[in-house]
DODOZA-866945 format. One record per residue: chain; residue number from 1; x, y, z of N, C-alpha, C, CB in turn; residue in three letters. Coordinates in nm, 4 decimals, decimal comma, always signed. Last residue first. Glycine has a CB too. Layout:
N
unit_pos_nc1_nc2_nc3_cac1_cac2_cac3_cc1_cc2_cc3_cbc1_cbc2_cbc3_code
A_NUM_X_Y_Z_X_Y_Z_X_Y_Z_X_Y_Z_ALA
...
! end
This chain:
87
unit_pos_nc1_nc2_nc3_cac1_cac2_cac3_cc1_cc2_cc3_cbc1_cbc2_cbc3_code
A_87_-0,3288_-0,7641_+0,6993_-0,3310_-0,7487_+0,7804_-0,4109_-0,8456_+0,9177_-0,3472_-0,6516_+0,7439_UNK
A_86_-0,3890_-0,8610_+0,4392_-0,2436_-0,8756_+0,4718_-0,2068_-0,8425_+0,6300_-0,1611_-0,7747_+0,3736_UNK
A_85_-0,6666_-0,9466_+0,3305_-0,5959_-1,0416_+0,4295_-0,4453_-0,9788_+0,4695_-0,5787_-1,1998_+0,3549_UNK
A_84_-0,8040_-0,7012_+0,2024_-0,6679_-0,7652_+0,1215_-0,6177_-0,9209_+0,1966_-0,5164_-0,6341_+0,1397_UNK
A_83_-0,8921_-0,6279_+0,4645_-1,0384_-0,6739_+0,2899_-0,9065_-0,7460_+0,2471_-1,1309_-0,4903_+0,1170_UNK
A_82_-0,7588_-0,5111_+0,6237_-0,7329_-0,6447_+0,6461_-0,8321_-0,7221_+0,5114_-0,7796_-0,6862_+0,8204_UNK
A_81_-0,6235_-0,3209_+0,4567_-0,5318_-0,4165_+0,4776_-0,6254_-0,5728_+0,5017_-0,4348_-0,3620_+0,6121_UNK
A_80_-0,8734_-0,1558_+0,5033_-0,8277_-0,2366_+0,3477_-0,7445_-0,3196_+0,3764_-0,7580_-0,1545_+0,2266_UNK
A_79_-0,8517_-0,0882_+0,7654_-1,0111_-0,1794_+0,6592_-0,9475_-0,2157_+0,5781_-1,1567_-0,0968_+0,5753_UNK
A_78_-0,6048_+0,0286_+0,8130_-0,6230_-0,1036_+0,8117_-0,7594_-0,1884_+0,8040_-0,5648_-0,1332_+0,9112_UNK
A_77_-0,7269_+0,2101_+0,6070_-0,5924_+0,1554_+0,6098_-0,6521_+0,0369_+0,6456_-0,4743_+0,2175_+0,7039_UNK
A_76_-0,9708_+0,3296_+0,6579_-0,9299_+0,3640_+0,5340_-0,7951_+0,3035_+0,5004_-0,9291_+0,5056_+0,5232_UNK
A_75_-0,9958_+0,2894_+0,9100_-1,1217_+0,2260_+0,8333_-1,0492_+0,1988_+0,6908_-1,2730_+0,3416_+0,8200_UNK
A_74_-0,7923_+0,3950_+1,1449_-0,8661_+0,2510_+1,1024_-0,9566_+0,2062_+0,9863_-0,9454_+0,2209_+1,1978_UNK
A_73_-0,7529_+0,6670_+0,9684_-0,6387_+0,5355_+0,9823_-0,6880_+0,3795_+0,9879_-0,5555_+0,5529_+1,1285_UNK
A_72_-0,9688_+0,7562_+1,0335_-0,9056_+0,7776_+0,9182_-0,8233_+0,6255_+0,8975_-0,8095_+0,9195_+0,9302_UNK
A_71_-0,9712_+0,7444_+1,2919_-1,1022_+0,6992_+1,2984_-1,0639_+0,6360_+1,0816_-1,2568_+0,8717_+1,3612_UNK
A_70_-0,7495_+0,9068_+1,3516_-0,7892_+0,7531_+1,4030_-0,8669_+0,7110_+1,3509_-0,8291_+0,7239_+1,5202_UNK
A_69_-0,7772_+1,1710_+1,1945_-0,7417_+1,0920_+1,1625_-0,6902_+0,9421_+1,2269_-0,6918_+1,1511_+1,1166_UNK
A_68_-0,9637_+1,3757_+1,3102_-1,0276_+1,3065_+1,2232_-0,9104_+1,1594_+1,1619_-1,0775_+1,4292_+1,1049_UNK
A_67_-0,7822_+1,5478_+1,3954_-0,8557_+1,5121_+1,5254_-0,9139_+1,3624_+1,3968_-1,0062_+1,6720_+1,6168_UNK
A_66_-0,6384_+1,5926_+1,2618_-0,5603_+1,5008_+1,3210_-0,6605_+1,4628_+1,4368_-0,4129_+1,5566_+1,3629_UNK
A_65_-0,8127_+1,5517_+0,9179_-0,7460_+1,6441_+1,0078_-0,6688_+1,5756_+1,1259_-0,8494_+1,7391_+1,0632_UNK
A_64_-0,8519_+1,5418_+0,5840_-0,8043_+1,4903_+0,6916_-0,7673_+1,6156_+0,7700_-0,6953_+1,3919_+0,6644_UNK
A_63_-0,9599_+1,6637_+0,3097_-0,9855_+1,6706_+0,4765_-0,9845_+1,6582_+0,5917_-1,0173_+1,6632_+0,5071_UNK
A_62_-0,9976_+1,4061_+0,0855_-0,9924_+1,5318_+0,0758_-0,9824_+1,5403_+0,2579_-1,1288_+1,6047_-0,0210_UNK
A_61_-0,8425_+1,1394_-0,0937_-0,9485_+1,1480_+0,0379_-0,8727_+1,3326_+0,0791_-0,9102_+0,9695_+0,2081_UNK
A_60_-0,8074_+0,8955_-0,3892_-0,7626_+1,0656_-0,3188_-0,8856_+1,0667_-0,1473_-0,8403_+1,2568_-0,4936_UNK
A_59_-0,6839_+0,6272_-0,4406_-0,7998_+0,6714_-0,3701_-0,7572_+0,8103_-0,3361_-0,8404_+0,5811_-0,2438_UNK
A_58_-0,4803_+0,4336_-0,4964_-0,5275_+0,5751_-0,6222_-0,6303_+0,5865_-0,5605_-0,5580_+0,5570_-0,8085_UNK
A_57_-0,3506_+0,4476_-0,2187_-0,3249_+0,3656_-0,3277_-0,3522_+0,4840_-0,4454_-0,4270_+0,2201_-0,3307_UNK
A_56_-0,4600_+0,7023_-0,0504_-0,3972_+0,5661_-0,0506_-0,4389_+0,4925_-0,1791_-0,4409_+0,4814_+0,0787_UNK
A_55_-0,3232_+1,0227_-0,0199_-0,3724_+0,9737_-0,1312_-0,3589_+0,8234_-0,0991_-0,3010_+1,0267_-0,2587_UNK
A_54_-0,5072_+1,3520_+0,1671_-0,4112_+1,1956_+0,1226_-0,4491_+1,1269_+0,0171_-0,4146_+1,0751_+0,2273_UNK
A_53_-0,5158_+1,6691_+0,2255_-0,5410_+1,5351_+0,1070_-0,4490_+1,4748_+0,0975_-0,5710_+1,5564_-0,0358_UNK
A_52_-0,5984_+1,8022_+0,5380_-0,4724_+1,7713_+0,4223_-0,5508_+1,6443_+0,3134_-0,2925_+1,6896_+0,5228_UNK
A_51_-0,8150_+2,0665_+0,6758_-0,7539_+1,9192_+0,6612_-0,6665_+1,9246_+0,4850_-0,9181_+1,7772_+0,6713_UNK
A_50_-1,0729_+2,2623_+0,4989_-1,0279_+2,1836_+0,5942_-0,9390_+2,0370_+0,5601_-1,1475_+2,1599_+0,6646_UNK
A_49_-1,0940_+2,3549_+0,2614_-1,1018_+2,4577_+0,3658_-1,0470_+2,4141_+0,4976_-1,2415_+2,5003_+0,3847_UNK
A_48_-0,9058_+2,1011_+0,0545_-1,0531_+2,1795_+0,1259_-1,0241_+2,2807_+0,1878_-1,1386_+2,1041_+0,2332_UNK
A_47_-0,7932_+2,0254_-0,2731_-0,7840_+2,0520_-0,1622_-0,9414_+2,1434_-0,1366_-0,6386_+2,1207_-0,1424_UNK
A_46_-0,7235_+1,8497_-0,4681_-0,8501_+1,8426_-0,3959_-0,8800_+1,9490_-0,2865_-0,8567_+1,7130_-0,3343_UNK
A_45_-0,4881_+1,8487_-0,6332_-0,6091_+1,9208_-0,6832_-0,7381_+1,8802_-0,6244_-0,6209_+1,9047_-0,8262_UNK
A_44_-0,2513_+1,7473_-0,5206_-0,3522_+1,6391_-0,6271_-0,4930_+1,7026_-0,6319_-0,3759_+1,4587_-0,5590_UNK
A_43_+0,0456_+1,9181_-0,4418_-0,1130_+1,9207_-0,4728_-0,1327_+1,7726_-0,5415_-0,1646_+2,0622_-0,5905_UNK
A_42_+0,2847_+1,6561_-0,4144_+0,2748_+1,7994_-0,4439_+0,0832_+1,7706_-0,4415_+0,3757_+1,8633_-0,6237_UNK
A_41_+0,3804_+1,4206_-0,1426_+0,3254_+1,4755_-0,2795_+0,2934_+1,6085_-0,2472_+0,1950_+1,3988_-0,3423_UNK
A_40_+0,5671_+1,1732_+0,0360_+0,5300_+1,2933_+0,0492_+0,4726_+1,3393_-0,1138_+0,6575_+1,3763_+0,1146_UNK
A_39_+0,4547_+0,8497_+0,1443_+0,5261_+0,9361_+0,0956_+0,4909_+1,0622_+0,0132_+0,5915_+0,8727_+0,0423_UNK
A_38_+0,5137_+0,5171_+0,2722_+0,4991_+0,6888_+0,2685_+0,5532_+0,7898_+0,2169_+0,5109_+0,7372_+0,3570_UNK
A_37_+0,3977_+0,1807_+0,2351_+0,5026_+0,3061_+0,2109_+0,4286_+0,4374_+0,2163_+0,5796_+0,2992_+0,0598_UNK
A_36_+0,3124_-0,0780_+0,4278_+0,3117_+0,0455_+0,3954_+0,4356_+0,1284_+0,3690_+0,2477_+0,0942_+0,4808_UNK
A_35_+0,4662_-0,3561_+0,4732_+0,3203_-0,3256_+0,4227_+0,2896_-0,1992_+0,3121_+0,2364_-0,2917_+0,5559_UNK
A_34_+0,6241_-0,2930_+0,6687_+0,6793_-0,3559_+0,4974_+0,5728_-0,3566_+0,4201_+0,7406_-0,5226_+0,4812_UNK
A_33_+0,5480_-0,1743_+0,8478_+0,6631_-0,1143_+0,8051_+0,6620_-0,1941_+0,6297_+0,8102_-0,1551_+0,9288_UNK
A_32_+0,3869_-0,2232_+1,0050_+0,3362_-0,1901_+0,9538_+0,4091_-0,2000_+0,8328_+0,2943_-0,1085_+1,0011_UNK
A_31_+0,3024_-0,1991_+1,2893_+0,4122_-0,2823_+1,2805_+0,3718_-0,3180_+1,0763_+0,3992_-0,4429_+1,4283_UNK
A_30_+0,1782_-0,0408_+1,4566_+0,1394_-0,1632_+1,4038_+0,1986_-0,2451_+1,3017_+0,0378_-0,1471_+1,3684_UNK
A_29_+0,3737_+0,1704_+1,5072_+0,2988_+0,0616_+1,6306_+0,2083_-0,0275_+1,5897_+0,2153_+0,1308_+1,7414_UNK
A_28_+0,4271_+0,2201_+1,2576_+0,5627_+0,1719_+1,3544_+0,4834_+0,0930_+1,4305_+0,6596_+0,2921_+1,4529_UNK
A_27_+0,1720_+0,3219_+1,1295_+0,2753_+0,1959_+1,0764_+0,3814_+0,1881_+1,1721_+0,3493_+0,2190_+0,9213_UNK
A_26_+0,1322_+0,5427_+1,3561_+0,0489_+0,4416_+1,3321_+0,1258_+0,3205_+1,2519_-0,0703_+0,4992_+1,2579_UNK
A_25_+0,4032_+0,7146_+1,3019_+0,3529_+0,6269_+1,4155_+0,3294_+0,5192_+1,4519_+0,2844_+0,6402_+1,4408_UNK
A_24_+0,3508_+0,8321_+1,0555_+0,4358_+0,7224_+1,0824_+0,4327_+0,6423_+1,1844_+0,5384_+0,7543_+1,0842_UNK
A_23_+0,0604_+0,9197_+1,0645_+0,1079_+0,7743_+1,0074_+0,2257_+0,7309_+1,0410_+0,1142_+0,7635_+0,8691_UNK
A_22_+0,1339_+1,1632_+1,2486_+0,0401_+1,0292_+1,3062_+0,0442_+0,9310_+1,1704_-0,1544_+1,0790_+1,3554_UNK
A_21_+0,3220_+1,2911_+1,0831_+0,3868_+1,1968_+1,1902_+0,3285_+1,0926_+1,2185_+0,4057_+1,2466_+1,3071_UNK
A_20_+0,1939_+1,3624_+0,8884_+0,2939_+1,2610_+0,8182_+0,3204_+1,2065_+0,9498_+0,4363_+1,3203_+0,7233_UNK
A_19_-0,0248_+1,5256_+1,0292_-0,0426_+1,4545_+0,9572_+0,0555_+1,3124_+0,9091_-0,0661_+1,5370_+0,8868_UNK
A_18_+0,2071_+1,7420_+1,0900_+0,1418_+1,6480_+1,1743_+0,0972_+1,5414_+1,1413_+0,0585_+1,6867_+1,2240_UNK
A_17_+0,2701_+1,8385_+0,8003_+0,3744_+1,7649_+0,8844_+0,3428_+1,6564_+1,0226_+0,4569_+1,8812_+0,9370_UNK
A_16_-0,0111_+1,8863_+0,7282_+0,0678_+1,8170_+0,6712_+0,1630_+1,7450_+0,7279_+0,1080_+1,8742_+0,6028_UNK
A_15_-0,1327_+2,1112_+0,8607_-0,0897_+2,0748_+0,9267_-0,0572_+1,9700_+0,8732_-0,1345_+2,0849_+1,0125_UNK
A_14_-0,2456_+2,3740_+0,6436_-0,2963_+2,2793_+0,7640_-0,2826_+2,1821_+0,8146_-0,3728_+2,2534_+0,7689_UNK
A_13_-0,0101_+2,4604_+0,5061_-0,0638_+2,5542_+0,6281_-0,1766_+2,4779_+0,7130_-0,1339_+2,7023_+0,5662_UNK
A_12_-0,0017_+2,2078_+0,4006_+0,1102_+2,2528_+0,4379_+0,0786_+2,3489_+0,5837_+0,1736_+2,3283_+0,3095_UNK
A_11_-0,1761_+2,2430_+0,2442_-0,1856_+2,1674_+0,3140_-0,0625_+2,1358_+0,3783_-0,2420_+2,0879_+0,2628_UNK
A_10_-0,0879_+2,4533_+0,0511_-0,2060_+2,4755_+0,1441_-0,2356_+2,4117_+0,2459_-0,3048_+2,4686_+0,0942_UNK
A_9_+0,1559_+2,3685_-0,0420_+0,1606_+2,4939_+0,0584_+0,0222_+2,4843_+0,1245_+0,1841_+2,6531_-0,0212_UNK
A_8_+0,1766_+2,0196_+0,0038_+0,1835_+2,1505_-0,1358_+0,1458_+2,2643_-0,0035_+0,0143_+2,1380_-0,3200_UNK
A_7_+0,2122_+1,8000_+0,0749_+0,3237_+1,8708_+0,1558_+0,2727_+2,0159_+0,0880_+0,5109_+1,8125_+0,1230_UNK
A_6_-0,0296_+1,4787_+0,1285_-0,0087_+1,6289_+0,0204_+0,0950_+1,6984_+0,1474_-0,2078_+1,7573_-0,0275_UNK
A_5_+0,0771_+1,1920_+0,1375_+0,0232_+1,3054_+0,1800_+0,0825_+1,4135_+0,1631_-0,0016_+1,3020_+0,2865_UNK
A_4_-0,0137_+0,8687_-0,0007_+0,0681_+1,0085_-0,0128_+0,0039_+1,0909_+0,0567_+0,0869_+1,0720_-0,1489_UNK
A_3_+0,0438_+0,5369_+0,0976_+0,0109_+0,6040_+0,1104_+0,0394_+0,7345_+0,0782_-0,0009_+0,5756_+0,1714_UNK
A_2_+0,0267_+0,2121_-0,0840_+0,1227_+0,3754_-0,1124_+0,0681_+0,4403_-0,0509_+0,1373_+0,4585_-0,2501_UNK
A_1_+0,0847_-0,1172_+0,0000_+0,0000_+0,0000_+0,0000_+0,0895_+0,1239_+0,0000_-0,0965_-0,0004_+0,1223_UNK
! end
């Protein structure tokens, strides 16, 4: 799985870098590491008023925020990991 999260200036000013930490995290404490790659992108032309645009696999997802992103992480990661069995 590819995860991207937008670094482009807008999502940049809403908190992008936070954003990149709570995944790295999340793949360290679930042990995640060979599963998932990360990695940083320019715009992908979604952006909101709110929250950063990630990109997993070729799924864009507009709005992440960090209050919004547990709830992000479980459904939209490891839902798919485990639909795939890898998880």
């Amino acid at each position: 799985m590819i995860i991207q999260i937008c670094v482009g200036s807008s999502c940049h000013l809403k908190g992008s870098q936070r954003i990149v930490e709570l995944f790295q995290k999340a793949v360290e404490e679930n042990k995640l590491d060979d599963q998932i790659t990360l990695a940083g992108s320019f715009c992908a032309g979604k952006c909101n008023r709110e929250g950063v645009t990630v990109t997993v696999d070729d799924e864009i997802f507009a709005g992440l925020t960090e209050e919004k992103f547990p709830a992000f992480f479980e459904e939209k990661v490891l839902g798919k990991l485990k639909s795939e069995g890898v998880f």
